[in-house]
Short mmCIF file of the C-alpha atoms (twelve columns), coordinates in Angstrom:
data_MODEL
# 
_entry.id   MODEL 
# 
loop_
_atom_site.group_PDB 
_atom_site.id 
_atom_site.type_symbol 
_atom_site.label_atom_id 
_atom_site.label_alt_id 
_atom_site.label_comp_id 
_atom_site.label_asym_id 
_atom_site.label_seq_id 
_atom_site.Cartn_x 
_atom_site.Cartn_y 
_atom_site.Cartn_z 
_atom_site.pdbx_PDB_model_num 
ATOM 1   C CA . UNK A 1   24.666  -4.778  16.688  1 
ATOM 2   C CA . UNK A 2   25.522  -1.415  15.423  1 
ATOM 3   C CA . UNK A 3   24.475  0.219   11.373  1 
ATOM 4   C CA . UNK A 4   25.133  3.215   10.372  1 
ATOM 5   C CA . UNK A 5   23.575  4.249   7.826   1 
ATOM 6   C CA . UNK A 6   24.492  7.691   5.387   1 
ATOM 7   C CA . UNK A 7   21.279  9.229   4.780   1 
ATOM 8   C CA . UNK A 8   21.259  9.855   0.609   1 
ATOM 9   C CA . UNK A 9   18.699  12.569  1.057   1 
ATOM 10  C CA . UNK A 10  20.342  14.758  3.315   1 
ATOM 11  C CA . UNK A 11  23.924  13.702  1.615   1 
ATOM 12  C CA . UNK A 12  26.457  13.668  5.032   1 
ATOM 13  C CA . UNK A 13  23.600  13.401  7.439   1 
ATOM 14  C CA . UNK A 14  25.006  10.550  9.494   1 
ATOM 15  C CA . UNK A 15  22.877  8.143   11.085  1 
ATOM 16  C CA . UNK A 16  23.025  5.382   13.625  1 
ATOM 17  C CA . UNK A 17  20.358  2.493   14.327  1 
ATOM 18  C CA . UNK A 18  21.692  0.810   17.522  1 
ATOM 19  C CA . UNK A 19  19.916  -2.883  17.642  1 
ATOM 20  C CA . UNK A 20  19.279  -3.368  21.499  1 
ATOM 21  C CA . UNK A 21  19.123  -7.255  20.915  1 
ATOM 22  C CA . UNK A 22  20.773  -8.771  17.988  1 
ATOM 23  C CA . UNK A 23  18.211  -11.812 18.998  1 
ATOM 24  C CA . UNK A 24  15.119  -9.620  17.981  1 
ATOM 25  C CA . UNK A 25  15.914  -10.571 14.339  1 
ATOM 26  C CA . UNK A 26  16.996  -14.652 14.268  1 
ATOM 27  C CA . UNK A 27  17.779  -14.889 10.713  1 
ATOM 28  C CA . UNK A 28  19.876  -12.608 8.147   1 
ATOM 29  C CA . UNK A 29  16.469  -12.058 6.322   1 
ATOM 30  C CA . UNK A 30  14.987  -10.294 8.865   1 
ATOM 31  C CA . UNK A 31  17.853  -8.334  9.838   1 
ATOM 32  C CA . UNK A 32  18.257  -7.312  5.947   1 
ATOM 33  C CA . UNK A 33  14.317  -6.512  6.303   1 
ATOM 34  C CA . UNK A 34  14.700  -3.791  10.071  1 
ATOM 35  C CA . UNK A 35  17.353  -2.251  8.013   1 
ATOM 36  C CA . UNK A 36  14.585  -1.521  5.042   1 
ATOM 37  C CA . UNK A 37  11.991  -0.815  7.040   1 
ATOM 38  C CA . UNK A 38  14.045  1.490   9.844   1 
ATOM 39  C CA . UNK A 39  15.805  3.435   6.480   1 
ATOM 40  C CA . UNK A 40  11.880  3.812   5.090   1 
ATOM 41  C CA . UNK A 41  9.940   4.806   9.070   1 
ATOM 42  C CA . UNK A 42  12.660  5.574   11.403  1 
ATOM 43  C CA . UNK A 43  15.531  7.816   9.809   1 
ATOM 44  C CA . UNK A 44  12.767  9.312   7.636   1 
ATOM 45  C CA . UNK A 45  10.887  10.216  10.160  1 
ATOM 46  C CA . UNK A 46  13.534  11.793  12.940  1 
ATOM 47  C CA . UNK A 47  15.817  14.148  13.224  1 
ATOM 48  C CA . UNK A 48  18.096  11.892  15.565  1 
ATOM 49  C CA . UNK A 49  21.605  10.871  15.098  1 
ATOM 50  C CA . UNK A 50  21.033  7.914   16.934  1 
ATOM 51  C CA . UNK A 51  18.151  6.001   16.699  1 
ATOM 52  C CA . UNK A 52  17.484  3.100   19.244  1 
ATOM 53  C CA . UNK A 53  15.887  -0.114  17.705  1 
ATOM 54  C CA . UNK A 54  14.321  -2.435  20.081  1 
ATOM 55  C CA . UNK A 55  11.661  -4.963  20.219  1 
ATOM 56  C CA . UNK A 56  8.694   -2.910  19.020  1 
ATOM 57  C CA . UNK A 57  10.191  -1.389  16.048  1 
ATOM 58  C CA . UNK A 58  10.439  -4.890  15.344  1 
ATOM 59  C CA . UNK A 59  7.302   -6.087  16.431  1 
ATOM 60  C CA . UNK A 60  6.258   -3.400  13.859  1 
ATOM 61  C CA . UNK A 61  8.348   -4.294  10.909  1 
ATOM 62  C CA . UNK A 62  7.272   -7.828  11.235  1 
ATOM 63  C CA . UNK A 63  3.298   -6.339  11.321  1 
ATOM 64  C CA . UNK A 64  3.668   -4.683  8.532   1 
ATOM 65  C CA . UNK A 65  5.832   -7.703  6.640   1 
ATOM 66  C CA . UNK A 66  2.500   -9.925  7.458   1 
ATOM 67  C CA . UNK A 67  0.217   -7.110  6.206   1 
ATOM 68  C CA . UNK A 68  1.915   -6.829  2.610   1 
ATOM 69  C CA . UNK A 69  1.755   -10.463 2.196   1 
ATOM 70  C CA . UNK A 70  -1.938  -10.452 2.670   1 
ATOM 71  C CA . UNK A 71  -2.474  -7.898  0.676   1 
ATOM 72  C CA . UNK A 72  0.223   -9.922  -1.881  1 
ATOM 73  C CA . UNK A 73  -2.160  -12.759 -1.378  1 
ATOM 74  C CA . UNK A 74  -5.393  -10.589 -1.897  1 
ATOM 75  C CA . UNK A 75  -4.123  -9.391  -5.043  1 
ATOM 76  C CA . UNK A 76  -3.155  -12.546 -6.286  1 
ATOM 77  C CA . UNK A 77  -6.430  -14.628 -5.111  1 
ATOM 78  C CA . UNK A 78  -8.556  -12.134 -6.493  1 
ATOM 79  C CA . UNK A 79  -10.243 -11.085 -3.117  1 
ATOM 80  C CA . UNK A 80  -10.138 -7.563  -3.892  1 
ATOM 81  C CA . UNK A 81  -13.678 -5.689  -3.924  1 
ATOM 82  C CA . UNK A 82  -14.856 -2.688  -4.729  1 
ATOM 83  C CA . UNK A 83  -17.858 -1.087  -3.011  1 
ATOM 84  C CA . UNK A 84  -19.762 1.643   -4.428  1 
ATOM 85  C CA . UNK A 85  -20.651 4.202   -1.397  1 
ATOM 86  C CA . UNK A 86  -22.455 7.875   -2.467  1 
ATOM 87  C CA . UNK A 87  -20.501 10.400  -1.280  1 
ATOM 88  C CA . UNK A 88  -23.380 12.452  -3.196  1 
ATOM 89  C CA . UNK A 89  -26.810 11.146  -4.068  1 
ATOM 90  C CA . UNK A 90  -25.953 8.973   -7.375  1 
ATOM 91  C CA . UNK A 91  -22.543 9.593   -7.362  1 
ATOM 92  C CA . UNK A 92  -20.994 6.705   -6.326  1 
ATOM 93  C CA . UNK A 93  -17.055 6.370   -4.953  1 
ATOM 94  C CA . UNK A 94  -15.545 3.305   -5.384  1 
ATOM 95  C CA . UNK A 95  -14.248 1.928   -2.099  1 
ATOM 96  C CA . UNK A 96  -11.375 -0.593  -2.252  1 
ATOM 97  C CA . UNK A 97  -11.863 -3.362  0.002   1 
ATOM 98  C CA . UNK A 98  -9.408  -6.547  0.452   1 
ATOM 99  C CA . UNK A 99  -9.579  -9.769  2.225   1 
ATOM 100 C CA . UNK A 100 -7.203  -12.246 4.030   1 
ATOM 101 C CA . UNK A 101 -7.606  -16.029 2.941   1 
ATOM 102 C CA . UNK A 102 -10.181 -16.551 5.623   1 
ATOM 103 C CA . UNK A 103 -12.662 -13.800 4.446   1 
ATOM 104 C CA . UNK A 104 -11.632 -11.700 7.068   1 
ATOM 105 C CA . UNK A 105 -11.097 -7.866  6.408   1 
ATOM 106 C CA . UNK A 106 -7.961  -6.497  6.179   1 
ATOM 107 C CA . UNK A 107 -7.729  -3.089  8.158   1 
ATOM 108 C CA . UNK A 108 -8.185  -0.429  5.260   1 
ATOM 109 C CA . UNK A 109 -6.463  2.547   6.496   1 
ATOM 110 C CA . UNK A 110 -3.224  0.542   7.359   1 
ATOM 111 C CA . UNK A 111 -3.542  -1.640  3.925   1 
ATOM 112 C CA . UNK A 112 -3.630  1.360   1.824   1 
ATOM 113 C CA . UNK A 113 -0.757  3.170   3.350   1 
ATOM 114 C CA . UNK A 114 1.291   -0.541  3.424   1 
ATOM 115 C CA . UNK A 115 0.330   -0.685  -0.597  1 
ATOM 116 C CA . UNK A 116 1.614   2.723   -1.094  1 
ATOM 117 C CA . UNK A 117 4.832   1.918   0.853   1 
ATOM 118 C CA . UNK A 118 5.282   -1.286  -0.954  1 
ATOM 119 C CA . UNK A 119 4.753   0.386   -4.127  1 
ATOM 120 C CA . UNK A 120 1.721   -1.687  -4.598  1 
ATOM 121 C CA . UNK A 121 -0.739  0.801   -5.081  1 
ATOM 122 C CA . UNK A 122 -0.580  1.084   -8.620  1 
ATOM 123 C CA . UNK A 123 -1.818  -3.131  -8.769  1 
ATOM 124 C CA . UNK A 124 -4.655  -2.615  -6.693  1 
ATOM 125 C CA . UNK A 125 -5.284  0.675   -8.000  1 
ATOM 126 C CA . UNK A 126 -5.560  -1.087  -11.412 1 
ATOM 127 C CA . UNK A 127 -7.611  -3.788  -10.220 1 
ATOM 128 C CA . UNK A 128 -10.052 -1.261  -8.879  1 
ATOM 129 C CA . UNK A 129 -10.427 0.831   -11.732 1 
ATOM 130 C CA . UNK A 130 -11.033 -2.329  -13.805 1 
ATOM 131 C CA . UNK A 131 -13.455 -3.721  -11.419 1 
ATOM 132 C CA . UNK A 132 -15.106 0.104   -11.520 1 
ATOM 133 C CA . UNK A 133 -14.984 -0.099  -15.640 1 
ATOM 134 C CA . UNK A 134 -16.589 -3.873  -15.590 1 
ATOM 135 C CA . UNK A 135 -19.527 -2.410  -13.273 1 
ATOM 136 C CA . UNK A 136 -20.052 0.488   -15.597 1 
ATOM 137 C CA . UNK A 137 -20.007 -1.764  -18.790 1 
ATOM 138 C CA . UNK A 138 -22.048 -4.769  -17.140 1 
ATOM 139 C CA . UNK A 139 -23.834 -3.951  -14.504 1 
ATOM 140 C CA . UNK A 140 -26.357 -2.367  -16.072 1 
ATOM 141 C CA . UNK A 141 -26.039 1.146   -13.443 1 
ATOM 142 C CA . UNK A 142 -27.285 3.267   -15.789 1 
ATOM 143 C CA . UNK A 143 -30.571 2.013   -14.928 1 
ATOM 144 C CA . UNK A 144 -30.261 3.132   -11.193 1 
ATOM 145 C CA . UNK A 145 -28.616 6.466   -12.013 1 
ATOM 146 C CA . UNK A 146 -25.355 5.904   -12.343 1 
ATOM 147 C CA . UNK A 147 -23.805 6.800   -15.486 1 
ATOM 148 C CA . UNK A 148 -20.144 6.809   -13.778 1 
ATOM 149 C CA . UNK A 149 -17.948 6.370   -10.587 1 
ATOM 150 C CA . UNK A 150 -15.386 8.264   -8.588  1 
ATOM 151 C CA . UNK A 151 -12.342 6.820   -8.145  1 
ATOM 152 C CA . UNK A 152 -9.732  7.614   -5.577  1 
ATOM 153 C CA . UNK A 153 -5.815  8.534   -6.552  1 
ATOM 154 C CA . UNK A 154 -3.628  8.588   -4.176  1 
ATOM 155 C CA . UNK A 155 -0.530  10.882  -4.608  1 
ATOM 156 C CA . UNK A 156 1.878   7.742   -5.593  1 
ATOM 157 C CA . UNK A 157 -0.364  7.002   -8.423  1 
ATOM 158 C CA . UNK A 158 -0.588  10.081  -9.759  1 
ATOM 159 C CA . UNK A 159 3.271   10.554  -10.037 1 
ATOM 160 C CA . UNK A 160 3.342   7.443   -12.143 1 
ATOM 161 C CA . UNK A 161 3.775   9.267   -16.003 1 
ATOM 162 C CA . UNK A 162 2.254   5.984   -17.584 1 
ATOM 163 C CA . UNK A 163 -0.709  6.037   -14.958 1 
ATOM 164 C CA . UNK A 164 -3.422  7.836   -17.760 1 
ATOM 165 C CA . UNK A 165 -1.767  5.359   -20.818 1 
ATOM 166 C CA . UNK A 166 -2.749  2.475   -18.531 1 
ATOM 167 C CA . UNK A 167 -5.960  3.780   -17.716 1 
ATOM 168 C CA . UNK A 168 -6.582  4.847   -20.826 1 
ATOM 169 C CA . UNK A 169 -6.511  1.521   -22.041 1 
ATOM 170 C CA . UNK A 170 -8.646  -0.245  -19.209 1 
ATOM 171 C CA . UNK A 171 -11.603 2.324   -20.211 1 
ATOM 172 C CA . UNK A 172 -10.886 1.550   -24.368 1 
ATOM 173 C CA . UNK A 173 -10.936 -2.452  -23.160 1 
ATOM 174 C CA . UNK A 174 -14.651 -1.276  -21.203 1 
ATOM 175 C CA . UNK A 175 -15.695 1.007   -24.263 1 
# 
């Protein structure tokens, strides 16, 4: 199978993803999904007219499908934990830390950069600065030391204009 696909960044930068096998995606779902994630890693990512597409890309698009729906699941089951890890002596950084529905830990550096791909970075970044407000209000930290905690941004987040409104409110909510 054959796609080409007109690159809107570059505006008549033409490119082609060939699909060795049309059998390494059996259903119109997951061809519609190697054409989202190929447009998103591949054409970003190369300078290439042509860009070959064959059973690993795929292997990888499906990896990374399985990965956002545990962290989908994570966010939704509530198995999303922060961890409080001094960077400096009593000042704590909130580490993010999700789970699969069998306890199991879901690979951090690949979960983060899957959330911020998927565009859900802002949810878990949420949920973490909650969790980070709860601990400060309930947690009684003060008495170690702690009388706050860093919390990570990444660059996505930070673009988002209503990021400080929301935030705002989560720390008014915490007092």
């Amino acid at each position: 199978a054959l796609d080409t696909y007109l690159s809107a960044s570059s505006g008549s930068n033409l490119k082609i993803l060939f699909l060795e096998d049309c059998l390494l995606t059996p259903c119109q779902e997951d061809f519609f999904s190697l054409l989202r994630y190929c447009r998103r890693t591949k054409i970003k990512q190369t300078v290439q007219r042509f860009i070959p597409v064959d059973a690993s890309v795929v292997a990888h698009m499906y990896a990374e499908n399985d990965l956002i729906q545990k962290i989908d699941d994570a966010i939704s089951q509530n198995r999303i934990e922060d961890f409080f890890s001094p960077s400096i002596p009593h000042l704590p950084e909130a580490l993010v830390r999700m789970y699969d529905a069998h306890g199991n830990l879901l690979p951090v550096y690949d979960s983060i950069c899957a959330a911020e791909e998927s565009g859900r970075i802002h949810q878990i970044g949420e949920i973490v600065f909650e969790k980070v407000c709860h601990a400060i209000r309930n947690e009684q930290l003060a008495q170690y030391g702690l009388h706050y905690i860093e919390v990570n941004l990444s660059v996505a987040q930070c673009s988002d204009e209503k990021l400080a409104e929301r935030y705002i409110r989560i720390m008014e909510r915490y007092q």
